[in-house]
N, CA, C and O atoms as CSV, one atom per row, in Angstrom:
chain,resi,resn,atom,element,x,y,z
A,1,UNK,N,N,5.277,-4.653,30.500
A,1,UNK,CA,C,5.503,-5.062,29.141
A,1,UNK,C,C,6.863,-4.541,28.691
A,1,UNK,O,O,7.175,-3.362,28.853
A,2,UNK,N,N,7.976,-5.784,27.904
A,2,UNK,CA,C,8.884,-5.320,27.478
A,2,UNK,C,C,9.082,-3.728,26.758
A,2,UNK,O,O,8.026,-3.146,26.514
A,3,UNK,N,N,9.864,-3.292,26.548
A,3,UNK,CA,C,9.850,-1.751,25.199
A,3,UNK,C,C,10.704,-2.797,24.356
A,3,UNK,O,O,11.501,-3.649,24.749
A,4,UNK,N,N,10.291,-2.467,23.088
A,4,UNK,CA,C,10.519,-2.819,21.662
A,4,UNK,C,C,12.175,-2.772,21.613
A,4,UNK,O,O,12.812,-3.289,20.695
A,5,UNK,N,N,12.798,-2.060,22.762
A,5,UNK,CA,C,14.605,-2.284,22.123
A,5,UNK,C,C,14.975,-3.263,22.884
A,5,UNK,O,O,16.155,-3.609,22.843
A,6,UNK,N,N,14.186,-3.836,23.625
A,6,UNK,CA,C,14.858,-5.291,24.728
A,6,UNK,C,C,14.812,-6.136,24.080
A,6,UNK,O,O,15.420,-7.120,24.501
A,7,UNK,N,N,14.047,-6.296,22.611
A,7,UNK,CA,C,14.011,-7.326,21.817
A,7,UNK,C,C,15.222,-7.622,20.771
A,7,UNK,O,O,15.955,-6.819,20.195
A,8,UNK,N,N,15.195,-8.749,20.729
A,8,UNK,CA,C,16.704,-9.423,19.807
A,8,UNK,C,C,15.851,-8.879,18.266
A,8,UNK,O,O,14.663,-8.676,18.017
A,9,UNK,N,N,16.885,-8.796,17.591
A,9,UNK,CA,C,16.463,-8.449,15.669
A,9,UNK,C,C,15.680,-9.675,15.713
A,9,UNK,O,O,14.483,-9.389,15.724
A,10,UNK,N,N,15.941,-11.236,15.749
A,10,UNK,CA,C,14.916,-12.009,15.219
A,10,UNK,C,C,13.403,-11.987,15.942
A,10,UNK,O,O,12.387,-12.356,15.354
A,11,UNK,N,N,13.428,-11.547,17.159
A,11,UNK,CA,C,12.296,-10.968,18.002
A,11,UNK,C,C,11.706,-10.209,17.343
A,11,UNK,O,O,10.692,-10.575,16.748
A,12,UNK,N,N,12.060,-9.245,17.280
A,12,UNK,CA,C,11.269,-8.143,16.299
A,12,UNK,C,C,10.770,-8.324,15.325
A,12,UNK,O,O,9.809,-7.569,15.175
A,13,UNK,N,N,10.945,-9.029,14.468
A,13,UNK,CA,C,10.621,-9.958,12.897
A,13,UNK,C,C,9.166,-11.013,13.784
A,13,UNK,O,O,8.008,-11.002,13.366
A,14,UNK,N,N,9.511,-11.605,14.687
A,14,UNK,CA,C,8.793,-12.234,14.732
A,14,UNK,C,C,7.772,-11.533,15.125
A,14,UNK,O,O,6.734,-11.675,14.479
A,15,UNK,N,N,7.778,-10.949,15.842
A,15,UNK,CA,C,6.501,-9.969,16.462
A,15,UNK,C,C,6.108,-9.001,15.587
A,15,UNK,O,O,5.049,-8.448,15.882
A,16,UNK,N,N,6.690,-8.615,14.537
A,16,UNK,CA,C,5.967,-7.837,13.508
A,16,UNK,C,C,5.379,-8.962,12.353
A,16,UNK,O,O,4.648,-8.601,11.431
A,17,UNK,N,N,5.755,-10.187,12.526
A,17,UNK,CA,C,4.828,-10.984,11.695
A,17,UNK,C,C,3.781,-11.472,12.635
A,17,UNK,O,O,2.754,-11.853,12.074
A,18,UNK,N,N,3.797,-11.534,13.675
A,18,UNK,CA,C,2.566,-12.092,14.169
A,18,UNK,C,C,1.402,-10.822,14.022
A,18,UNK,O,O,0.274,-11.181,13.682
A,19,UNK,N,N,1.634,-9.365,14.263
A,19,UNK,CA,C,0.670,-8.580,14.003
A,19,UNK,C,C,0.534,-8.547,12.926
A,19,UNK,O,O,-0.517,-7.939,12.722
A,20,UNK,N,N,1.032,-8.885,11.903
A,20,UNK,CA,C,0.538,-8.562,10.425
A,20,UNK,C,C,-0.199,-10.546,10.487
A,20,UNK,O,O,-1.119,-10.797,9.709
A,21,UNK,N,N,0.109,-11.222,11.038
A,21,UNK,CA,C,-0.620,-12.322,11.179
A,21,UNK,C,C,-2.416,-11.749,11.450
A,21,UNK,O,O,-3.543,-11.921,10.985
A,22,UNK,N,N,-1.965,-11.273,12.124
A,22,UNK,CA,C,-3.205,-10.680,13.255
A,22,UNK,C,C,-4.500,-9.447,12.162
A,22,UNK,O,O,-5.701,-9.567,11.921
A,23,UNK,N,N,-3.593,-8.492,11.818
A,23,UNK,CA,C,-4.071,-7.855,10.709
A,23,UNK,C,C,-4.507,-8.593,9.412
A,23,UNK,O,O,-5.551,-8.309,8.825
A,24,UNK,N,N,-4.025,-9.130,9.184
A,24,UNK,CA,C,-4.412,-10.174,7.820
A,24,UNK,C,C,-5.809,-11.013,8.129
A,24,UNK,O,O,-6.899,-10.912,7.566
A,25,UNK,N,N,-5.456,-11.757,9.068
A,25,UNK,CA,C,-6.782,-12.450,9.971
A,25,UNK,C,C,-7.943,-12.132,10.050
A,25,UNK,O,O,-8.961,-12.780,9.807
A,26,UNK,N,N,-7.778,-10.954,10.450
A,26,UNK,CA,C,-8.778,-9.682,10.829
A,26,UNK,C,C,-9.179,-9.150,9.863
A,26,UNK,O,O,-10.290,-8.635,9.731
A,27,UNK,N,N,-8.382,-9.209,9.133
A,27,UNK,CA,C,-9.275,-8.242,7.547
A,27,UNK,C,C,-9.869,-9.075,6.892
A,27,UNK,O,O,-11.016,-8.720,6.618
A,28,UNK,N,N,-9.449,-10.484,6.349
A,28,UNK,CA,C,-10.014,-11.323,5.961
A,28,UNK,C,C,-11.672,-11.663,6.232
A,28,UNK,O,O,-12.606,-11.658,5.430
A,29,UNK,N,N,-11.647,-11.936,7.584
A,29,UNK,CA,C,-12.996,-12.247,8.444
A,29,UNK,C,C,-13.381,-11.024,7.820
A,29,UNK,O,O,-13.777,-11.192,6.667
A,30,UNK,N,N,-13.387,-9.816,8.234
A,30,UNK,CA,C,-14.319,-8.837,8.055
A,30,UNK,C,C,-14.935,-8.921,6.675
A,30,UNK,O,O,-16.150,-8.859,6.491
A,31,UNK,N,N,-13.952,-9.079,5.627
A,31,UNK,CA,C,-14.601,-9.228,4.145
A,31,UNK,C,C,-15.359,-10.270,4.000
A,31,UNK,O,O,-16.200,-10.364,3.105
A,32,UNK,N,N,-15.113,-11.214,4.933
A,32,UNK,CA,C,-15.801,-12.720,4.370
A,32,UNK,C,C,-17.269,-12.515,5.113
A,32,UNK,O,O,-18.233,-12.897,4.449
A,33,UNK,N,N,-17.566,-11.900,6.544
A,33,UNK,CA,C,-18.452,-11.283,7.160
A,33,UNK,C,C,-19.436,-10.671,6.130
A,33,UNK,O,O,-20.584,-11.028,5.864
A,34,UNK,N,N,-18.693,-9.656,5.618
A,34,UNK,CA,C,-19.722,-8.508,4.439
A,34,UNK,C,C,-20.201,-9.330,3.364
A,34,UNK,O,O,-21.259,-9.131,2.766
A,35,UNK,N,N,-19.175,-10.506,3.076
A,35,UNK,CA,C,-19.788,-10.961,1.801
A,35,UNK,C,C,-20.866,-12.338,1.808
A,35,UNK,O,O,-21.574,-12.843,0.937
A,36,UNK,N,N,-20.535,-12.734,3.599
A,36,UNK,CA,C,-21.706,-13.647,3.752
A,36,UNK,C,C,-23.178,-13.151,3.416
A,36,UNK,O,O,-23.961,-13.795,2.718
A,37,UNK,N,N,-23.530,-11.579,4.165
A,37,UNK,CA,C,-24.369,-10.880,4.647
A,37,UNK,C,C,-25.176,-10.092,2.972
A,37,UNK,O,O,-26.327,-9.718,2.748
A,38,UNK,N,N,-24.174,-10.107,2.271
A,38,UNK,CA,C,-24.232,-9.801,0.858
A,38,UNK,C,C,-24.685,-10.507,-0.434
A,38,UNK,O,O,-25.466,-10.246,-1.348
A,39,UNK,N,N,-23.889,-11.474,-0.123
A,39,UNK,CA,C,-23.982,-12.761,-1.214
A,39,UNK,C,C,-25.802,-12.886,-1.766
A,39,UNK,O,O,-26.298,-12.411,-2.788
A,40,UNK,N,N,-26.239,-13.408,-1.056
A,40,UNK,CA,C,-27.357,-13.602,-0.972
A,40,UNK,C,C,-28.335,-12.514,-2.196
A,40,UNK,O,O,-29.031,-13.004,-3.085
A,41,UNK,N,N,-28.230,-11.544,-2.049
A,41,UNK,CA,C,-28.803,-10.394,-2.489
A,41,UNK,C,C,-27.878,-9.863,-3.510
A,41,UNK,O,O,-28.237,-8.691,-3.623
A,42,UNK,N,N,-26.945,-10.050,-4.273
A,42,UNK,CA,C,-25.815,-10.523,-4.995
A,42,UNK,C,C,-26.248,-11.119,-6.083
A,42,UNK,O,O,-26.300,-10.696,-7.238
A,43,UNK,N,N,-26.646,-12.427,-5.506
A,43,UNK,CA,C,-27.348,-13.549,-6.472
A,43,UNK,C,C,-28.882,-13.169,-7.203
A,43,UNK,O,O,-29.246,-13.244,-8.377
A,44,UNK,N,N,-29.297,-12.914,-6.478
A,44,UNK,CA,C,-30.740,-12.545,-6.450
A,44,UNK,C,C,-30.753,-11.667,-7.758
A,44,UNK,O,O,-31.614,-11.831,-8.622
A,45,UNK,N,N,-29.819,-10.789,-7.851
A,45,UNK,CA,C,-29.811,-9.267,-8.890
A,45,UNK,C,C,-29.481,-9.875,-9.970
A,45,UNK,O,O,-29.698,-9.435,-11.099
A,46,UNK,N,N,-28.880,-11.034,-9.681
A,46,UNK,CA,C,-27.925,-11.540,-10.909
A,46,UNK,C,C,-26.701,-10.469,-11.386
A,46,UNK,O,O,-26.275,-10.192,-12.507
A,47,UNK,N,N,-26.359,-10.035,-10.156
A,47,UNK,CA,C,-24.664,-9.075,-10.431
A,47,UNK,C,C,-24.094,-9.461,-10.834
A,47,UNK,O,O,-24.416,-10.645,-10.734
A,48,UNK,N,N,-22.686,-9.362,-11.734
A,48,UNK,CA,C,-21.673,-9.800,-11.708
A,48,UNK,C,C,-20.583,-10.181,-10.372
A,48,UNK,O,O,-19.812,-11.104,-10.110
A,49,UNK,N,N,-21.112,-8.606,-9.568
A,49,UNK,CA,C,-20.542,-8.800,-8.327
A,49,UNK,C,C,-20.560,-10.236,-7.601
A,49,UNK,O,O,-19.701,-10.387,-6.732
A,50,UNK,N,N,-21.486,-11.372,-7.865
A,50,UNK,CA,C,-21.521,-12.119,-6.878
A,50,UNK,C,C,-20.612,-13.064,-7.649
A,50,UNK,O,O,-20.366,-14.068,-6.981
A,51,UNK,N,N,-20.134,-13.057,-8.645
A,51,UNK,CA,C,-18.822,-14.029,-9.153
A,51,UNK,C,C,-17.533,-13.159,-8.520
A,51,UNK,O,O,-16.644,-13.931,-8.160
A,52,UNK,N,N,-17.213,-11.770,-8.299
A,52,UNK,CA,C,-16.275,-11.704,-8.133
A,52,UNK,C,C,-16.058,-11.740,-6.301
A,52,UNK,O,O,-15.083,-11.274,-5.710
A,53,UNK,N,N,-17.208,-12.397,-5.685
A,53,UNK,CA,C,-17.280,-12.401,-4.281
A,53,UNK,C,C,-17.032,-13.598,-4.186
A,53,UNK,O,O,-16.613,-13.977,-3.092
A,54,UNK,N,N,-17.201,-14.618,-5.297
A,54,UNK,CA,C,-17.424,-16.037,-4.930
A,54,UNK,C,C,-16.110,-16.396,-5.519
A,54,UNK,O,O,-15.640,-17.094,-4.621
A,55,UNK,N,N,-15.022,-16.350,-6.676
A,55,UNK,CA,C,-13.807,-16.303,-6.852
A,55,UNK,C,C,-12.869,-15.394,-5.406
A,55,UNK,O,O,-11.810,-16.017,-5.320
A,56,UNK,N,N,-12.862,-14.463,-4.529
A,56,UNK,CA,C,-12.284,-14.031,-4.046
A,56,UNK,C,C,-12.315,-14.707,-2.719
A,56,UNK,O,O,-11.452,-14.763,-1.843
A,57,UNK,N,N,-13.938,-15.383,-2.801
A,57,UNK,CA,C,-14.075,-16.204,-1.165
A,57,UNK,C,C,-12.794,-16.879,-1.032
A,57,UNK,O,O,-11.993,-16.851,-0.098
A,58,UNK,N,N,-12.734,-17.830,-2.761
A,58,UNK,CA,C,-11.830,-19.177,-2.520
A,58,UNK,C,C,-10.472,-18.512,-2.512
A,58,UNK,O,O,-9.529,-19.173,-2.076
A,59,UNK,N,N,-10.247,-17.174,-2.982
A,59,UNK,CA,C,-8.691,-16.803,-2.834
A,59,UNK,C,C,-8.253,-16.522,-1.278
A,59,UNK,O,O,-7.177,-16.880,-0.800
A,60,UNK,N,N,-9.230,-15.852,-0.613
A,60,UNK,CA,C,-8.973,-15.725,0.724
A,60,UNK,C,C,-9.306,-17.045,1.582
A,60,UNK,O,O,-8.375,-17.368,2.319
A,61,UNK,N,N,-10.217,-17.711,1.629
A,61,UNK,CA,C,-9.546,-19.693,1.914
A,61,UNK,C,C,-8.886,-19.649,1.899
A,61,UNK,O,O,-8.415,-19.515,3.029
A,62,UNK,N,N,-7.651,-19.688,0.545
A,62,UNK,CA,C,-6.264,-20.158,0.565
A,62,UNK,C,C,-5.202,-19.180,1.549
A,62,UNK,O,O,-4.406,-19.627,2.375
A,63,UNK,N,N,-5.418,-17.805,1.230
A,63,UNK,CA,C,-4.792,-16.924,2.318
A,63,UNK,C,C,-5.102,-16.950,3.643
A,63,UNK,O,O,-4.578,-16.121,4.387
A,64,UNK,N,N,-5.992,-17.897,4.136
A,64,UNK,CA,C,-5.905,-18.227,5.243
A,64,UNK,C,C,-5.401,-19.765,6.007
A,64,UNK,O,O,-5.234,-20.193,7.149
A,65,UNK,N,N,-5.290,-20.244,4.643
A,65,UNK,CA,C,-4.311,-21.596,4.800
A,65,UNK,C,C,-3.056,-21.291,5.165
A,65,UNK,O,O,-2.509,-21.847,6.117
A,66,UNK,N,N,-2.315,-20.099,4.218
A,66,UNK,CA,C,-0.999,-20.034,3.743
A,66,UNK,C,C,-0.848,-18.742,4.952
A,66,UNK,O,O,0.344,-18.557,5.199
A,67,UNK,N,N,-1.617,-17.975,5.617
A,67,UNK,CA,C,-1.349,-16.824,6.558
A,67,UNK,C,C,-0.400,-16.769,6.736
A,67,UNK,O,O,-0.095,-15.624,6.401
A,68,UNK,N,N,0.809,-17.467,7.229
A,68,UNK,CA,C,2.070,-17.205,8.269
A,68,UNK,C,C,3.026,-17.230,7.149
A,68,UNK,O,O,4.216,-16.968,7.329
A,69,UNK,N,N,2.545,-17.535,6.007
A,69,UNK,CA,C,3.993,-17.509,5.043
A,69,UNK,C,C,3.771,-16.183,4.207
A,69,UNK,O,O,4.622,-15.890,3.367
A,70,UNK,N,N,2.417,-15.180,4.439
A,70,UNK,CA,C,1.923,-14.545,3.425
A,70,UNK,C,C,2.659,-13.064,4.420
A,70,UNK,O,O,3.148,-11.981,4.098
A,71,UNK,N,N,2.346,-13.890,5.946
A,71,UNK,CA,C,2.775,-12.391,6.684
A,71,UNK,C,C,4.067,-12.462,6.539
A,71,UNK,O,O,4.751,-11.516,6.148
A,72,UNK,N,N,4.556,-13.716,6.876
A,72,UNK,CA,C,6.440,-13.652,6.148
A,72,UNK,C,C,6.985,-12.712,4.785
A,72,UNK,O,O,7.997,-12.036,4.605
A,73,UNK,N,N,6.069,-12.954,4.135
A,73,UNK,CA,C,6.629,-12.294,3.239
A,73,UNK,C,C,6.400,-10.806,3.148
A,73,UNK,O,O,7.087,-9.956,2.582
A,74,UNK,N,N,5.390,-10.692,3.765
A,74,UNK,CA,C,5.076,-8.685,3.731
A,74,UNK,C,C,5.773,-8.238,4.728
A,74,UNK,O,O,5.844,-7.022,4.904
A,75,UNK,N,N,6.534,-9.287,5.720
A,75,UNK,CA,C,6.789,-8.394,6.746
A,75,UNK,C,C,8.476,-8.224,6.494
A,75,UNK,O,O,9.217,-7.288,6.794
A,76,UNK,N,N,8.734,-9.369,5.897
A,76,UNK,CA,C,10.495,-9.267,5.060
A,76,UNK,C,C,9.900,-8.096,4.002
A,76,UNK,O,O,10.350,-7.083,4.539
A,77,UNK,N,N,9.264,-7.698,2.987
A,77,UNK,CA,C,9.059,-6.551,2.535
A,77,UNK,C,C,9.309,-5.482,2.854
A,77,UNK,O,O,9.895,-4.594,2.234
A,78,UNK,N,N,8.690,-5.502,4.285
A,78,UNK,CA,C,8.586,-3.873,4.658
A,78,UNK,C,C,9.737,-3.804,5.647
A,78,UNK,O,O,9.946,-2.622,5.923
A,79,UNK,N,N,10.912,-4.977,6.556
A,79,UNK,CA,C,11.545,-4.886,6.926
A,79,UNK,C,C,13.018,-4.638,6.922
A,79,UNK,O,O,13.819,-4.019,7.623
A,80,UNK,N,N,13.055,-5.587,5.538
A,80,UNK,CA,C,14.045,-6.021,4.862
A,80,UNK,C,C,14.987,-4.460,4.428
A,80,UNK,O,O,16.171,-4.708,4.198
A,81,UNK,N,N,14.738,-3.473,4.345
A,81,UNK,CA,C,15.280,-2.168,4.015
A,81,UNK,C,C,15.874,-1.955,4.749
A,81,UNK,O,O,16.953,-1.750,4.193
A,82,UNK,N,N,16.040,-1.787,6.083
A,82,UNK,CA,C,16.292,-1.802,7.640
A,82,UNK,C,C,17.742,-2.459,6.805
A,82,UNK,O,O,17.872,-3.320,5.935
A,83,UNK,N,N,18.897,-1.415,7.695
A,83,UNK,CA,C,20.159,-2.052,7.790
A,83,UNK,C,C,20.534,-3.088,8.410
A,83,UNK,O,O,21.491,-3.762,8.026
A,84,UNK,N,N,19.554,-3.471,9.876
A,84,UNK,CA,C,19.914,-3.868,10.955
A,84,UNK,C,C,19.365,-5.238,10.499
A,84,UNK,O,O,19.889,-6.275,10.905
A,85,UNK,N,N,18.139,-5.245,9.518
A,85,UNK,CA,C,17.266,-6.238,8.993
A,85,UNK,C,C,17.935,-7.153,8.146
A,85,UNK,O,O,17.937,-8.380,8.248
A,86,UNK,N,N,18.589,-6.346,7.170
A,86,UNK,CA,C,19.156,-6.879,6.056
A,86,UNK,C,C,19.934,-8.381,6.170
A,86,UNK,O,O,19.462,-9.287,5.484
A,87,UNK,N,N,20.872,-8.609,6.846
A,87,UNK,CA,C,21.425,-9.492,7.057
A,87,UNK,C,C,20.442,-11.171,7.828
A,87,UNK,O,O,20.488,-12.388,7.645
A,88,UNK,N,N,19.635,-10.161,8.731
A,88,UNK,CA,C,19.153,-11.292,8.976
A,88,UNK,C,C,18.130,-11.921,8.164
A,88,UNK,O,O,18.038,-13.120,8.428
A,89,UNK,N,N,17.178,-11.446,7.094
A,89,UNK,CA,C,16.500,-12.094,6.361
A,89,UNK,C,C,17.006,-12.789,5.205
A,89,UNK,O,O,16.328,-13.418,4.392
A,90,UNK,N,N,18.653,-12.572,5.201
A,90,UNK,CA,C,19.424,-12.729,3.973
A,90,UNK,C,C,19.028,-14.674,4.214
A,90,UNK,O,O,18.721,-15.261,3.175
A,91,UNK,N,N,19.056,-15.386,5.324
A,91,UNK,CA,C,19.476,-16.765,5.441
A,91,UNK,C,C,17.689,-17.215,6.436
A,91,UNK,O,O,17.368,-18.363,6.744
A,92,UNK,N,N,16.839,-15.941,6.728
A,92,UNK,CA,C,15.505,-16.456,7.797
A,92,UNK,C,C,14.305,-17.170,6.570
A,92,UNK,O,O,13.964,-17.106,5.388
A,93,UNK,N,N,14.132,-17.576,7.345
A,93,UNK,CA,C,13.209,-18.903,7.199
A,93,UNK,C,C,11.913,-18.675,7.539
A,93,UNK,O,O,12.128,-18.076,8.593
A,94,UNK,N,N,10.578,-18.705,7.428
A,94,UNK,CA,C,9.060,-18.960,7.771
A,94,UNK,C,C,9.249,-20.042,9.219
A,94,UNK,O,O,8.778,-19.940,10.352
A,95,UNK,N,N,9.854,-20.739,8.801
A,95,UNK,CA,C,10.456,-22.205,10.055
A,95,UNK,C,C,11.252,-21.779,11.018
A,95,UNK,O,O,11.319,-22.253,12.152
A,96,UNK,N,N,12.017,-20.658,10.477
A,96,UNK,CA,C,13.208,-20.416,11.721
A,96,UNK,C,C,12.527,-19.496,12.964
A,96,UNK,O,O,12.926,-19.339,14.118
A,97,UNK,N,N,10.956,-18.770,12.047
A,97,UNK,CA,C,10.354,-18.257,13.413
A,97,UNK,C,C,9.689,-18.823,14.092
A,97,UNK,O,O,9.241,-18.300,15.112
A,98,UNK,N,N,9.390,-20.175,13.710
A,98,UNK,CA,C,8.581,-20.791,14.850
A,98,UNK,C,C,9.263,-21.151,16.117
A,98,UNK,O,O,8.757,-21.144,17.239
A,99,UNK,N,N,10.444,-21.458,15.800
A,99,UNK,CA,C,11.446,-21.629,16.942
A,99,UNK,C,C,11.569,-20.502,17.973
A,99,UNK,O,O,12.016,-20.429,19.118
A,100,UNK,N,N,11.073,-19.767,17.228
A,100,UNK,CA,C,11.747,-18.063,18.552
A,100,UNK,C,C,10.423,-18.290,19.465
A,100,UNK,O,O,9.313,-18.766,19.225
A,101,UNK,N,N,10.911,-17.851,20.382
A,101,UNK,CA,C,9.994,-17.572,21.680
A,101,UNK,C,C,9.852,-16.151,22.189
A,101,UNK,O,O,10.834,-15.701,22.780
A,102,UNK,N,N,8.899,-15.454,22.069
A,102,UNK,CA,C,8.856,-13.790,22.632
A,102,UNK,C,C,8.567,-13.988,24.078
A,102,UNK,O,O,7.546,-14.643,24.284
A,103,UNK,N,N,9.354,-13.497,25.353
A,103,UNK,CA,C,8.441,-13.000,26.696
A,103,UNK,C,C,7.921,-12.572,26.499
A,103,UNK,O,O,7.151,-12.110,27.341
């Protein structure tokens, strides 16, 4: 497996958005998991909780529509400080990483 400095700056961007792809993914499911398993018994109590499970279902739907533009943006967040970063997110694109290819 490559080490992390054989990679080009737009490499690196891309591969730190695909794990935050990956992380996002992953967290999502898990909440939507708890709140399948939940819901149910939710309703039953007549909680409030089960409106704010059933508004958050449909927000995370959409964050899983929009994933690759959501990790774009947290990952220009947390990258973008980076001297080495700076320049290149000044003109990168959501589109310009689909083009990159990682070995």
């Amino acid at each position: 497996m490559p080490d992390q400095d054989e990679y080009t700056p737009i490499q690196r961007v891309k591969k730190a958005q695909e794990n935050t792809v990956v992380v996002l993914g992953v967290s999502i499911g898990f909440v939507l998991l708890l709140y399948f398993f939940s819901f149910a018994a939710m309703v039953d109590r007549g909680s409030a909780v089960a409106w704010f499970q059933a508004i958050t279902t449909g927000l995370m739907a959409v964050m899983l529509v929009y994933i690759k533009r959501i990790a774009f943006f947290l990952t220009r967040l947390r990258l973008s400080r980076r001297a080495e970063f700076r320049d290149l997110f000044a003109s990168l694109t959501p589109a310009d990483l689909d083009a990159v290819k990682l070995d």
